[in-house]
DSSP file (Angstrom, degrees, kcal/mol; ACC not computed):
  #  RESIDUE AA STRUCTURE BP1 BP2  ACC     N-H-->O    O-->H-N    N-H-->O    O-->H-N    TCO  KAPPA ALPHA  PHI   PSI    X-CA   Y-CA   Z-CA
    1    1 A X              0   0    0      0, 0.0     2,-0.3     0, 0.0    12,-0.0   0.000 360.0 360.0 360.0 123.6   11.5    0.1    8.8
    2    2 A X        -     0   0    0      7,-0.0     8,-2.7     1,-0.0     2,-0.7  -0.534 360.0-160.6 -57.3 116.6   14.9    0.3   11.3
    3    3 A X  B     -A    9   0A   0     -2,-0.3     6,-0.2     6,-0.3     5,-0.1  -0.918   9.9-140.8-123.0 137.6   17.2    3.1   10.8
    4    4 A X        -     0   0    0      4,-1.1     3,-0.3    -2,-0.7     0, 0.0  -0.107  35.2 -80.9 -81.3 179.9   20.2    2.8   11.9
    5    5 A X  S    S+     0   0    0      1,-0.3    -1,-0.1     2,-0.1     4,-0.1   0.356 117.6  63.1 -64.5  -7.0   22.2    5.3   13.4
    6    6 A X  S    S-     0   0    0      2,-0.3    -1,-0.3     1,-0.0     3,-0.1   0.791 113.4-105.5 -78.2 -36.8   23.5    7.4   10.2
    7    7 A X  S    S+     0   0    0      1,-0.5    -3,-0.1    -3,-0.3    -2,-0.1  -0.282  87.7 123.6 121.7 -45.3   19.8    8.4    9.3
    8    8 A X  S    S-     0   0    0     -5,-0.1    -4,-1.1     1,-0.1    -1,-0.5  -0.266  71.7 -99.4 -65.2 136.0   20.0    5.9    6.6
    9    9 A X  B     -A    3   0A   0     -6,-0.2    -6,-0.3     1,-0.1    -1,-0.1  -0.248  13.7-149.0 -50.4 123.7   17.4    3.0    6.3
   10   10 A X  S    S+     0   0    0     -8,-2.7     2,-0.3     1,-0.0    -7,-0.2   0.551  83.4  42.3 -97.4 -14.7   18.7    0.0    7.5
   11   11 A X  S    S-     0   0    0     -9,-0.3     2,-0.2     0, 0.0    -1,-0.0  -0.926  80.8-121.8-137.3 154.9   16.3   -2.0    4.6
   12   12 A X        -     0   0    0     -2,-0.3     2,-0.3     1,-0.0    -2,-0.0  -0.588  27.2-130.0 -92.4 134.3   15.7   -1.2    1.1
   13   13 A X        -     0   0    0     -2,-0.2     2,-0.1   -12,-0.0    -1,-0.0  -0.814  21.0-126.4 -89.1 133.7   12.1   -0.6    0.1
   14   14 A X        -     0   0    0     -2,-0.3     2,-0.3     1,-0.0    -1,-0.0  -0.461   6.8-138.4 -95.4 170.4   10.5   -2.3   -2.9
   15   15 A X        -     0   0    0     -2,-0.1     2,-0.4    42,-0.0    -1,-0.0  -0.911  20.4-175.5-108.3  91.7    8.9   -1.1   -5.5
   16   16 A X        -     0   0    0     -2,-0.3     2,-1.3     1,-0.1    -2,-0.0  -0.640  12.0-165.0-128.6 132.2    5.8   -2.7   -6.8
   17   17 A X        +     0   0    0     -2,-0.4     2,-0.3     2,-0.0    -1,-0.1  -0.702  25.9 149.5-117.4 109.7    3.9   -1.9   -9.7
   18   18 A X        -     0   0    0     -2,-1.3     2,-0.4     2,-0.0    -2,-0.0  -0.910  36.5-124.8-131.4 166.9    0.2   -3.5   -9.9
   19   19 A X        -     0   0    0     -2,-0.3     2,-2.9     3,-0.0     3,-0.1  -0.949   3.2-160.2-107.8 116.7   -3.3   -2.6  -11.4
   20   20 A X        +     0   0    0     -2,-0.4     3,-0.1     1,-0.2    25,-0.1  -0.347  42.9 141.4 -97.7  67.1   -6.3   -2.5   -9.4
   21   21 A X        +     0   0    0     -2,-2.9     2,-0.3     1,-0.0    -1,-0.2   0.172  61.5  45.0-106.4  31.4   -8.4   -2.8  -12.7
   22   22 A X  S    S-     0   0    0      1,-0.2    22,-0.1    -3,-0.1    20,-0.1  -0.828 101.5 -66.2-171.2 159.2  -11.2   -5.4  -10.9
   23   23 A X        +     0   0    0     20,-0.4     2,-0.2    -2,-0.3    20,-0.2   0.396  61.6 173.3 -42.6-177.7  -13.2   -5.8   -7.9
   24   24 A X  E     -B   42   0B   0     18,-1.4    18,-1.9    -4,-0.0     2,-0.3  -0.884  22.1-140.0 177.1 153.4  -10.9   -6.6   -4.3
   25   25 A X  E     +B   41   0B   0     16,-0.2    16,-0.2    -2,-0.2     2,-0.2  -0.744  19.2 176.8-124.3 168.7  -10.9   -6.9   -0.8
   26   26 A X  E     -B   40   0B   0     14,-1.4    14,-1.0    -2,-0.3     2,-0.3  -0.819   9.3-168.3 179.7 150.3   -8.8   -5.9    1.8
   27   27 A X  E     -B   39   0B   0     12,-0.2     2,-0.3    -2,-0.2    12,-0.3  -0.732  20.1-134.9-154.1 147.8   -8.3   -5.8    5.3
   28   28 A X  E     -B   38   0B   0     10,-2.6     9,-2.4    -2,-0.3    10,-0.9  -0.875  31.4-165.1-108.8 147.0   -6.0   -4.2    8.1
   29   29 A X  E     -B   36   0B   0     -2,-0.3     2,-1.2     7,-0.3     7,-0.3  -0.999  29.9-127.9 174.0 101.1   -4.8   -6.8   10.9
   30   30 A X    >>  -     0   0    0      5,-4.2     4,-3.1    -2,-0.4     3,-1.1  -0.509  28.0-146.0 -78.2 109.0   -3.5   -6.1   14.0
   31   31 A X  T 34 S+     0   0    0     -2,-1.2    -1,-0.1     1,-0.2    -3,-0.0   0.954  88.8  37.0 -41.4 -47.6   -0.3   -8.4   13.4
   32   32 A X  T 34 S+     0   0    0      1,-0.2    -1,-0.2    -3,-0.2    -2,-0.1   0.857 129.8  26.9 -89.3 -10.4    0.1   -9.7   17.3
   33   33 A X  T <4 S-     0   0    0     -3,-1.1    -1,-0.2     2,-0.2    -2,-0.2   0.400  98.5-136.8-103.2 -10.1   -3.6  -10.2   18.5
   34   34 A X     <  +     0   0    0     -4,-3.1     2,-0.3     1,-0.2    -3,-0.1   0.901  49.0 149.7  43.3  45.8   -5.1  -10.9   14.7
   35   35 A X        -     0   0    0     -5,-0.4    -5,-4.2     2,-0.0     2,-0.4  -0.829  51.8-122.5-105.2 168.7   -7.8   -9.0   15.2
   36   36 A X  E     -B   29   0B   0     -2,-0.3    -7,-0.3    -7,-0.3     3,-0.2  -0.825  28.0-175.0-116.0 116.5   -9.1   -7.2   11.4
   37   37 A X  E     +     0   0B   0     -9,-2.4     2,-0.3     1,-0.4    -8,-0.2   0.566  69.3  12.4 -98.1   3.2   -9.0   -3.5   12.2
   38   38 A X  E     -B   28   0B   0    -10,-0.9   -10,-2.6     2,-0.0    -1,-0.4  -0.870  66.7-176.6-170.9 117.5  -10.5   -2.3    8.9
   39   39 A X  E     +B   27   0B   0     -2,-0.3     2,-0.2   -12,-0.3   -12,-0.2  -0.968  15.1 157.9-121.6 159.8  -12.2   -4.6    6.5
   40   40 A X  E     -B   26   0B   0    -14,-1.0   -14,-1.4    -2,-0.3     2,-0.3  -0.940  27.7-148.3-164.2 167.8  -13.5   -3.1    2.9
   41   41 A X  E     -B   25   0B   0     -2,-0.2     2,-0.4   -16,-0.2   -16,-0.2  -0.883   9.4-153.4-148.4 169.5  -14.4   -4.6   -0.9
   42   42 A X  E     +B   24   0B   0    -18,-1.9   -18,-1.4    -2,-0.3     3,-0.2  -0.985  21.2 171.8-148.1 116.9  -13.8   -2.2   -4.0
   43   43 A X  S    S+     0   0    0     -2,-0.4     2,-0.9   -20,-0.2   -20,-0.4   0.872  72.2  28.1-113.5 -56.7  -16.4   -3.7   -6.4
   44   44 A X  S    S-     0   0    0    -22,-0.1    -1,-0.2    -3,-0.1     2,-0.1  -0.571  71.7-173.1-104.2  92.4  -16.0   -1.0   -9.0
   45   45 A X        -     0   0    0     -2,-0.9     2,-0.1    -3,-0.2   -22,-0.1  -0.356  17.9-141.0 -69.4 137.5  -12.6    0.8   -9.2
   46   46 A X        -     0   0    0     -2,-0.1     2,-0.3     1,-0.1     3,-0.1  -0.655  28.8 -98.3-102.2 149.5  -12.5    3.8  -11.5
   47   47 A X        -     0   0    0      1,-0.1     3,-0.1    -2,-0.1    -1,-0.1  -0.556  39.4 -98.8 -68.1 138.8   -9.4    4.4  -13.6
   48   48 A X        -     0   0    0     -2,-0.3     2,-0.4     1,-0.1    -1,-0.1  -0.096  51.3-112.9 -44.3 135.5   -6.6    7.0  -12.5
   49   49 A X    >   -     0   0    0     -3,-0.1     3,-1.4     1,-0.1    -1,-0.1  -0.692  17.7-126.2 -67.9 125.0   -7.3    9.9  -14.4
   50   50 A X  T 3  S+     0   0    0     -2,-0.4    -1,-0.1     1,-0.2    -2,-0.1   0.643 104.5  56.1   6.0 -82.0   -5.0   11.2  -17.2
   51   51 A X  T 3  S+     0   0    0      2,-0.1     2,-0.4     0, 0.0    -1,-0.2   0.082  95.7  85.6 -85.8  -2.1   -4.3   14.4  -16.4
   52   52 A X  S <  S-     0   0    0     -3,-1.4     2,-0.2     3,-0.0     3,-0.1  -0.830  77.9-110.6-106.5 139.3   -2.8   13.4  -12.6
   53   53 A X        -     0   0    0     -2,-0.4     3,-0.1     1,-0.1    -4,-0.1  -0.495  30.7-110.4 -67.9 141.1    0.7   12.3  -11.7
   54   54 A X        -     0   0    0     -2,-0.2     2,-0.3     1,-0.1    -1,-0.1   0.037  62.0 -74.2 -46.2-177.7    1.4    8.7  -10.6
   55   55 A X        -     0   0    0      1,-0.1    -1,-0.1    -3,-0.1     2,-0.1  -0.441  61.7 -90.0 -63.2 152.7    2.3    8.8   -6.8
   56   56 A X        -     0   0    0     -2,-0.3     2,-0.5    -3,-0.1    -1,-0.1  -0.515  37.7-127.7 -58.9 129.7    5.9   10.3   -5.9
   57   57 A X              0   0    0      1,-0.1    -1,-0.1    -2,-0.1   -42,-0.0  -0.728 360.0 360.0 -92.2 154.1    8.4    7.7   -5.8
   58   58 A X              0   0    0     -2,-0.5    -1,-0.1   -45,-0.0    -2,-0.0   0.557 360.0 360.0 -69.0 360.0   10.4    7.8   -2.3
């Protein structure tokens, strides 16, 4: 993200709310060579616990 020269962000960040409630892949990618810097599968994801706070929104 650009920030301009007041200290404020020059783009608005979304906010996206999904459930990771069944298996998944995923990958990290170096955008200008393509090489996969991290690859992973999540075959059984456990639910957030209760008793914890979502993440902090920014």
């Amino acid at each position: 993200m650009a920030v301009a020269p007041s200290g404020i962000p020059a783009a608005e960040a979304h906010v996206l709310d999904v459930a990771f409630d069944r298996p998944f892949g995923f990958l990290a990618r170096h955008r200008p060579s393509g090489l996969v810097l991290l690859a992973g599968w999540v075959a059984d994801p456990e639910d957030w616990p209760e008793d914890l706070p979502a993440a902090p929104m920014p």
